[in-house]
Residue frames as qw, qx, qy, qz and C-alpha x, y, z in Angstrom:
[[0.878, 0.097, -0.031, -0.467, 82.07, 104.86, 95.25],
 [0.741, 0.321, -0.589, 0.042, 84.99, 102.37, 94.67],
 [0.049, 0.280, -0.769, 0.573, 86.19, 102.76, 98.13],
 [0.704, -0.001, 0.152, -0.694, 82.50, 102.52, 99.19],
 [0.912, 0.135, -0.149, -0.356, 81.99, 99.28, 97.49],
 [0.584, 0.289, -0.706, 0.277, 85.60, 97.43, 98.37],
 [0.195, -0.221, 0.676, -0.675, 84.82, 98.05, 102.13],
 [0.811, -0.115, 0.198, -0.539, 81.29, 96.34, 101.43],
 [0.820, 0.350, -0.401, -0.207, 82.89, 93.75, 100.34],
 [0.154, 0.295, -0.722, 0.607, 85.83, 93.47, 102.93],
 [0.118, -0.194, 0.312, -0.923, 83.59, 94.17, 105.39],
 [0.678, 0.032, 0.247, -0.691, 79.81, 93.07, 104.68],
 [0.913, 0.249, -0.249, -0.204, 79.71, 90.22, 102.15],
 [0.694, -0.529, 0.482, 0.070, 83.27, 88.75, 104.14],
 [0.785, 0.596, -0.079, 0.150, 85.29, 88.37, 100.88],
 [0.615, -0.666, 0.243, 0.345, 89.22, 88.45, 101.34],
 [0.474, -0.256, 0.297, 0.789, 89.98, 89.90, 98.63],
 [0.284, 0.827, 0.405, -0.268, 89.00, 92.38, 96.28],
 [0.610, 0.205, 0.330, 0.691, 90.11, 93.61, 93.02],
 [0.240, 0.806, 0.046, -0.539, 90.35, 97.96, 91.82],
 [0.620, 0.150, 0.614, 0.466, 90.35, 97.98, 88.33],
 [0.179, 0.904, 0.123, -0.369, 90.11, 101.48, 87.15],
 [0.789, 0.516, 0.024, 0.332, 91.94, 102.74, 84.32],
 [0.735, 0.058, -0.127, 0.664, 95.16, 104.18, 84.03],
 [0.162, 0.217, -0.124, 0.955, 95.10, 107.58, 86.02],
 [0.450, -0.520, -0.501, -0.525, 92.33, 106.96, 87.40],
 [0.109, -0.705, 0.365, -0.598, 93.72, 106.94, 91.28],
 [0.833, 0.033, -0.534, -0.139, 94.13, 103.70, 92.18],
 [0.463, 0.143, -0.614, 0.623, 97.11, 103.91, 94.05],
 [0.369, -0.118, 0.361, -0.848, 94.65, 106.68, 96.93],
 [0.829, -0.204, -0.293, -0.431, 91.41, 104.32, 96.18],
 [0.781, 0.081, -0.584, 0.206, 93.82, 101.67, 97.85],
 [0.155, 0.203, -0.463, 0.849, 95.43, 104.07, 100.85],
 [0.424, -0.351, 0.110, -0.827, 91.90, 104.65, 101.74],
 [0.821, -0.139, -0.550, -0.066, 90.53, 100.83, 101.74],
 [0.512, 0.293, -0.480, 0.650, 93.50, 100.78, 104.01],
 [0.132, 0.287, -0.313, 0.896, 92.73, 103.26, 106.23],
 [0.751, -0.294, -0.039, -0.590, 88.92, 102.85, 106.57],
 [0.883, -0.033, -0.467, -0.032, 89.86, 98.96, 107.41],
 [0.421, 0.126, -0.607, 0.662, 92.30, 100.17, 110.01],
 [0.368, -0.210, 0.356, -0.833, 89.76, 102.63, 111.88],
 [0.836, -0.058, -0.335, -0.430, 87.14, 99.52, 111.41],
 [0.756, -0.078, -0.550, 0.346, 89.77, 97.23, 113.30],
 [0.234, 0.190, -0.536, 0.788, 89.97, 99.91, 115.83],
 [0.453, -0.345, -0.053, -0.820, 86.73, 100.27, 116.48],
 [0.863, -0.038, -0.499, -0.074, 86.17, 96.17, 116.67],
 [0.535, -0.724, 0.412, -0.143, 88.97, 96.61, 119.12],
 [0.943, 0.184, 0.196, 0.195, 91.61, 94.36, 116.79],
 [0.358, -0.715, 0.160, 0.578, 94.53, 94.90, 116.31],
 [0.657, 0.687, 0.214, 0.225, 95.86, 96.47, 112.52],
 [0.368, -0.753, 0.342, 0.425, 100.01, 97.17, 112.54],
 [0.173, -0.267, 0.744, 0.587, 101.64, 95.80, 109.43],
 [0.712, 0.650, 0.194, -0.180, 100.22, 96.46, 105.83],
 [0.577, -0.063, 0.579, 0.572, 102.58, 94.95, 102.67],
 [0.553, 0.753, -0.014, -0.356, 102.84, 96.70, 99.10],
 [0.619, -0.108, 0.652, 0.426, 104.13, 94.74, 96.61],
 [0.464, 0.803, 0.038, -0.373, 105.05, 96.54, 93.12],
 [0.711, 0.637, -0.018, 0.297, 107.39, 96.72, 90.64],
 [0.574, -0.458, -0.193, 0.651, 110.82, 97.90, 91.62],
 [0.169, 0.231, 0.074, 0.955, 110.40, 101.24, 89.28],
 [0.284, -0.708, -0.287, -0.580, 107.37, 101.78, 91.28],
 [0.446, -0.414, -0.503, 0.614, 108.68, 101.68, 95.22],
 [0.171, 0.001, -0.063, 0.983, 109.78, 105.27, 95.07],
 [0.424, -0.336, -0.487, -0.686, 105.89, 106.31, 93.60],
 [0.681, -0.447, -0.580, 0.013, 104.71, 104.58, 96.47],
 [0.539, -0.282, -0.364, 0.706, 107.03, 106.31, 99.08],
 [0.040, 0.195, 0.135, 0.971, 105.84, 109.62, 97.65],
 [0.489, -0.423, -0.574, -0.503, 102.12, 108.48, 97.89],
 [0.641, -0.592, -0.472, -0.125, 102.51, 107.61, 101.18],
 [0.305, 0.471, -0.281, 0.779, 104.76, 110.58, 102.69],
 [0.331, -0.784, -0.494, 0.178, 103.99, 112.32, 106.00],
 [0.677, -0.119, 0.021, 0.726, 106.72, 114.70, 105.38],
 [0.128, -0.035, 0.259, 0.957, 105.33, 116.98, 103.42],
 [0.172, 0.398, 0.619, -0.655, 102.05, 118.77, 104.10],
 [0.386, 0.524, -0.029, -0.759, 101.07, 119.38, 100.81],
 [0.460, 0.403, -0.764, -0.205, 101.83, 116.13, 99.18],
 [0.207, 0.071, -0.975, 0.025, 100.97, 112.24, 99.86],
 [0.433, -0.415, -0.685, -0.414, 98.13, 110.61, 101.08],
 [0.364, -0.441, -0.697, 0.433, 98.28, 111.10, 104.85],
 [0.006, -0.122, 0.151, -0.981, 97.52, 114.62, 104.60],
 [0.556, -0.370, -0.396, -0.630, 93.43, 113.38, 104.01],
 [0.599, -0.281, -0.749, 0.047, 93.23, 111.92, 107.28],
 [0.450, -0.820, -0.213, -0.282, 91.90, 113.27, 110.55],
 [0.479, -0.747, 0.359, -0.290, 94.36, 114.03, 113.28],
 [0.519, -0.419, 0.689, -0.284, 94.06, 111.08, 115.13],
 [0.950, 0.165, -0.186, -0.186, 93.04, 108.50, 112.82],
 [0.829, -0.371, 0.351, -0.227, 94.49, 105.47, 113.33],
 [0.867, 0.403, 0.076, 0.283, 95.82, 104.74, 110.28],
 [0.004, -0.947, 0.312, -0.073, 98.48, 107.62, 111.05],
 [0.491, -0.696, 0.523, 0.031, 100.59, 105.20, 112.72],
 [0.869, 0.002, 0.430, 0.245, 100.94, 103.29, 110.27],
 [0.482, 0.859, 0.086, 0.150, 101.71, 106.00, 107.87],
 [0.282, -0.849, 0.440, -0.080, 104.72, 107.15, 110.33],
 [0.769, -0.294, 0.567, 0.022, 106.27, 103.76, 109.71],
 [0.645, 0.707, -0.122, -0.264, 107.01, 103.78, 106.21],
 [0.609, -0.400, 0.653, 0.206, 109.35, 101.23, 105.32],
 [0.823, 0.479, -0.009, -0.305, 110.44, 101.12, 101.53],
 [0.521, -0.412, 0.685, 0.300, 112.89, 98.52, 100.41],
 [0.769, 0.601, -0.076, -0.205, 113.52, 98.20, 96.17],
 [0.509, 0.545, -0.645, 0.165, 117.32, 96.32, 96.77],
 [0.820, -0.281, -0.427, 0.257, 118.72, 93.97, 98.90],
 [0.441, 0.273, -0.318, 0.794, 121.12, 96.66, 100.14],
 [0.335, -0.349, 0.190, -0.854, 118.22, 98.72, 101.65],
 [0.784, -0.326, -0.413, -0.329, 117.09, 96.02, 103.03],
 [0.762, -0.133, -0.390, 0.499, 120.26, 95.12, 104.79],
 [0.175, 0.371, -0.202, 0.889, 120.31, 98.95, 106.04],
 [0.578, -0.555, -0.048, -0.597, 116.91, 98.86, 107.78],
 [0.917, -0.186, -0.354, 0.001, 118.44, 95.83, 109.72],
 [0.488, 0.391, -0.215, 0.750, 121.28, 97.55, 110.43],
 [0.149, -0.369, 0.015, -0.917, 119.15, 100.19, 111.69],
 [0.370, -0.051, 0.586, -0.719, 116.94, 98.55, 114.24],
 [0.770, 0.045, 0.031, -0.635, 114.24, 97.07, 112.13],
 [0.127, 0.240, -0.959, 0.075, 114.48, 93.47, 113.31],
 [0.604, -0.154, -0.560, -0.546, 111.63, 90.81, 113.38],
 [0.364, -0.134, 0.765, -0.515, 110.09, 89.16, 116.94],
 [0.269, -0.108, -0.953, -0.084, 108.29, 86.18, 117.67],
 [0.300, 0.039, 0.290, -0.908, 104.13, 86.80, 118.22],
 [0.694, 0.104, 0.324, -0.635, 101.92, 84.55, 118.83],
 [0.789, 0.003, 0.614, 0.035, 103.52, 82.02, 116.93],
 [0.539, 0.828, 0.113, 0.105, 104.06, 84.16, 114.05],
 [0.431, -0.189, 0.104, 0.876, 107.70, 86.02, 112.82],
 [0.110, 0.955, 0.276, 0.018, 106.10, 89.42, 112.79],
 [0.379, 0.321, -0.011, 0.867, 108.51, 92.62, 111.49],
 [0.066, 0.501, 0.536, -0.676, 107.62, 95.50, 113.67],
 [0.354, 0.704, 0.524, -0.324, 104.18, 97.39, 113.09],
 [0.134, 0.669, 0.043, -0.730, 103.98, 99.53, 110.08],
 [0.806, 0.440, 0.380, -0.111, 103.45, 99.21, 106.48],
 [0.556, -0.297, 0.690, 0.355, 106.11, 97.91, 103.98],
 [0.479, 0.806, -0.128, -0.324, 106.71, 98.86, 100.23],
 [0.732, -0.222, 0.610, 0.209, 108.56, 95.78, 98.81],
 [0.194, 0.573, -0.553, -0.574, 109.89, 95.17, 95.65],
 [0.954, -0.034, 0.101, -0.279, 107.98, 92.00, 94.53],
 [0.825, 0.388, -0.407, 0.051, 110.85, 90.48, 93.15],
 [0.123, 0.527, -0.741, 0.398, 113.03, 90.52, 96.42],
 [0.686, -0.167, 0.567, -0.424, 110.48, 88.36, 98.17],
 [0.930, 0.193, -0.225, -0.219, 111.01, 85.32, 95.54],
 [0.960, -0.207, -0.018, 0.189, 112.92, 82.30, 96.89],
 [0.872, 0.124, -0.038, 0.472, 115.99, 82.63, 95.91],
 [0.184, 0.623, -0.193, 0.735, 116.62, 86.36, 96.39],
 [0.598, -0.712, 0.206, -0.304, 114.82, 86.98, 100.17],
 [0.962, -0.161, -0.221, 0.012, 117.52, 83.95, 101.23],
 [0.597, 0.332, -0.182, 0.708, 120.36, 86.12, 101.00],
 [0.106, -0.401, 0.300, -0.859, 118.70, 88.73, 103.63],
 [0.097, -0.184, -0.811, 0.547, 117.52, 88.31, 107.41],
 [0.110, 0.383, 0.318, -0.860, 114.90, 90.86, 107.14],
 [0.431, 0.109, -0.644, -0.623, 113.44, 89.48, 103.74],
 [0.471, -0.182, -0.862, -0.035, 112.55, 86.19, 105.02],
 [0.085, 0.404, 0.551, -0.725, 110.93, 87.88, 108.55],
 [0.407, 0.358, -0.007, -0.841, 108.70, 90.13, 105.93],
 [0.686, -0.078, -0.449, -0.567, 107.51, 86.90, 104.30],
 [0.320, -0.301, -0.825, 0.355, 107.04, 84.65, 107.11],
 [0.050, 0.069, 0.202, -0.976, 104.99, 88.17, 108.66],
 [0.138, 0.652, 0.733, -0.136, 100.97, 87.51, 109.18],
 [0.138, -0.006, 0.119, 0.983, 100.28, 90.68, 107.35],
 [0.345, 0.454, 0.614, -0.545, 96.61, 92.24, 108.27],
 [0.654, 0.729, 0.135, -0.150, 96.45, 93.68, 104.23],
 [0.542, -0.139, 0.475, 0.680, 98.87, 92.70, 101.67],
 [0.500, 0.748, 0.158, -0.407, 97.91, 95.19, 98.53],
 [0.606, -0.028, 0.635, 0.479, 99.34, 94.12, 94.81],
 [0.007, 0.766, -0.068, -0.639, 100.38, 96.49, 92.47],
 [0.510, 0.487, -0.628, -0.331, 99.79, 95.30, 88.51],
 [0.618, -0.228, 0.679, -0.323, 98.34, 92.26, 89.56],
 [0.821, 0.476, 0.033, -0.313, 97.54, 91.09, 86.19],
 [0.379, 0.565, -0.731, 0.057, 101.44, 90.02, 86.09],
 [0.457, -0.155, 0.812, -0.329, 100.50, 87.68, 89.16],
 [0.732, 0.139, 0.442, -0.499, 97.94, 85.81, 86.47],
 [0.700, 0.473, -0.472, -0.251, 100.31, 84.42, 84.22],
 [0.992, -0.091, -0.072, 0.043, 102.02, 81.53, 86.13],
 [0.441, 0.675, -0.324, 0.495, 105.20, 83.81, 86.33],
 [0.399, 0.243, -0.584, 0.663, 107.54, 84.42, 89.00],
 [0.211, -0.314, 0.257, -0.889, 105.24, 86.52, 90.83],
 [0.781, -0.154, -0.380, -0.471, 102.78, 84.20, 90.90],
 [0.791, -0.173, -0.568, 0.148, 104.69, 81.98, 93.15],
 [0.002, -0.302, 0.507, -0.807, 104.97, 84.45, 96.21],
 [0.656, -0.036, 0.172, -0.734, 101.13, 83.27, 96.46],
 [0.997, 0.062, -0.007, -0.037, 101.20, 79.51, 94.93],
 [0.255, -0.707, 0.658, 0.053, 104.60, 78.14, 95.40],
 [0.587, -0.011, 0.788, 0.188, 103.48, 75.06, 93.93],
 [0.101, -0.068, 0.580, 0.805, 102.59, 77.17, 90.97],
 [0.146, -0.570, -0.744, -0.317, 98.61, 76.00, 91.04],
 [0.027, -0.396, -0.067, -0.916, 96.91, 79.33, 91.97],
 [0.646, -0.155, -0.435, -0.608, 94.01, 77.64, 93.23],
 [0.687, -0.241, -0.611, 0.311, 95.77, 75.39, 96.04],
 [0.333, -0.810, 0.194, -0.442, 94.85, 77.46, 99.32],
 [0.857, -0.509, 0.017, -0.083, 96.53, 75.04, 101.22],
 [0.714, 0.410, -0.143, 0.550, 100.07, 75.64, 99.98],
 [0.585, -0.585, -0.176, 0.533, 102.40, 78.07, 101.97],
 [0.691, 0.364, 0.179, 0.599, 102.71, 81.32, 101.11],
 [0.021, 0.297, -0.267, 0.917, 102.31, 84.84, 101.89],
 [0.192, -0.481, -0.830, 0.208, 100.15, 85.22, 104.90],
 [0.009, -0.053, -0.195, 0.979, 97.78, 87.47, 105.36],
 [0.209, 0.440, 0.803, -0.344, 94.08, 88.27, 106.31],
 [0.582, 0.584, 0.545, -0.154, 93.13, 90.57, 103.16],
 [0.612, -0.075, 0.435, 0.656, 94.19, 91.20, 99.85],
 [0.182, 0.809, 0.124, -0.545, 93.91, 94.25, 97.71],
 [0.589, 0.276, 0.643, 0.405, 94.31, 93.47, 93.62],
 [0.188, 0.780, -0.005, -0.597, 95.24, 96.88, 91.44],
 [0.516, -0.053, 0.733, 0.440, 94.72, 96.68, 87.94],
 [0.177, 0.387, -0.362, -0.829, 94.48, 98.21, 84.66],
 [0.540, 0.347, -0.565, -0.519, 93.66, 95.51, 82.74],
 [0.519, -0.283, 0.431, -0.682, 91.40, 93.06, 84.60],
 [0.902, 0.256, -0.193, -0.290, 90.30, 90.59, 81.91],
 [0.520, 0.372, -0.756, 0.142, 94.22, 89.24, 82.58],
 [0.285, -0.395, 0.590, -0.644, 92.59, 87.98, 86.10],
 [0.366, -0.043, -0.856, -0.362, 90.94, 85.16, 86.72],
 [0.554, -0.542, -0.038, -0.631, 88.46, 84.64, 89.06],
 [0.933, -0.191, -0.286, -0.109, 89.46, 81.69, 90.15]]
């Protein structure tokens, strides 16, 4: 039902963003993989393209995340629920998690290097498990492959303990750089929809 009702929302009522607010243990982190996933087979159907999804958490939650979203192991993570072929697979094969600057500077190392599309600095396709705190100014400046992943049109960005994003704190300025929450016209992360996980909603505003 939760997945059910974020997709009408995505989807029917054209909202761009949308907030899960179950309680703790309640499976947030899968309610979210699925959004995901339905929204990718929905852009395939449309005939659109859906390559690069963002997760932004805590840095003691990357790892949690990498587990969640495993392909490795057949008995474990979320891709096992998916058909075959779905679509979302390919992004699942792409798993990119980065909780230090150091792993960041290793995937670069390693090949993952950012191109110019459509006017955009796009990282290649797949979906990206960030530490929120390495994408703030002053840290992403020290790495090549930071600054590509926020400059990156990202088709779903999804925010992990968003209720830290509603105090005017650091986090807060990955989205309002000028601090005002409320200015859409400011420069910050890009992307075309957002996903908002939280325990403890009331710290949200609507606005």
């Amino acid at each position: 039902r939760v997945v059910a009702a974020a997709l009408r929302r995505f989807l029917v009522h054209a909202q761009r963003g949308v907030v899960l607010a179950d309680e703790v243990g309640f499976g947030k982190t899968y309610e979210a993989l699925a959004v995901l996933s339905h929204l990718c087979a929905h852009a395939r159907l449309r005939r659109r393209p859906f390559e690069r999804a963002l997760v932004l958490c805590k840095p003691a939650l990357v790892r949690k995340w990498e587990e969640e979203t495993s392909s490795t192991r057949a008995d474990r993570g979320f891709p096992r629920y998916l058909r075959e072929k779905h679509p979302a697979h390919k992004l699942f094969d792409n798993v990119r998690c980065i909780d230090n600057r150091a792993t960041a500077r290793e995937l670069r190392n390693a090949g993952v290097h950012g191109q110019l599309i459509d006017g955009h600095h796009q990282v290649p396709p797949g979906l990206y498990i960030v530490n929120e705190k390495l994408l703030q100014e002053e840290k992403r400046q020290s790495s090549v492959l930071l600054r590509q992943i926020w400059r990156t049109h990202w088709d779903v960005v999804i925010v992990d303990e968003a209720h830290h994003y509603a105090h005017g704190n650091r986090p807060t300025f990955l989205f309002a750089p000028d601090g005002d929450i409320r200015n859409y016209q400011q420069p910050g992360l890009e992307f075309d929809k957002i996903l908002a996980l939280t325990a403890t909603p009331f710290e949200l505003s609507p606005n």
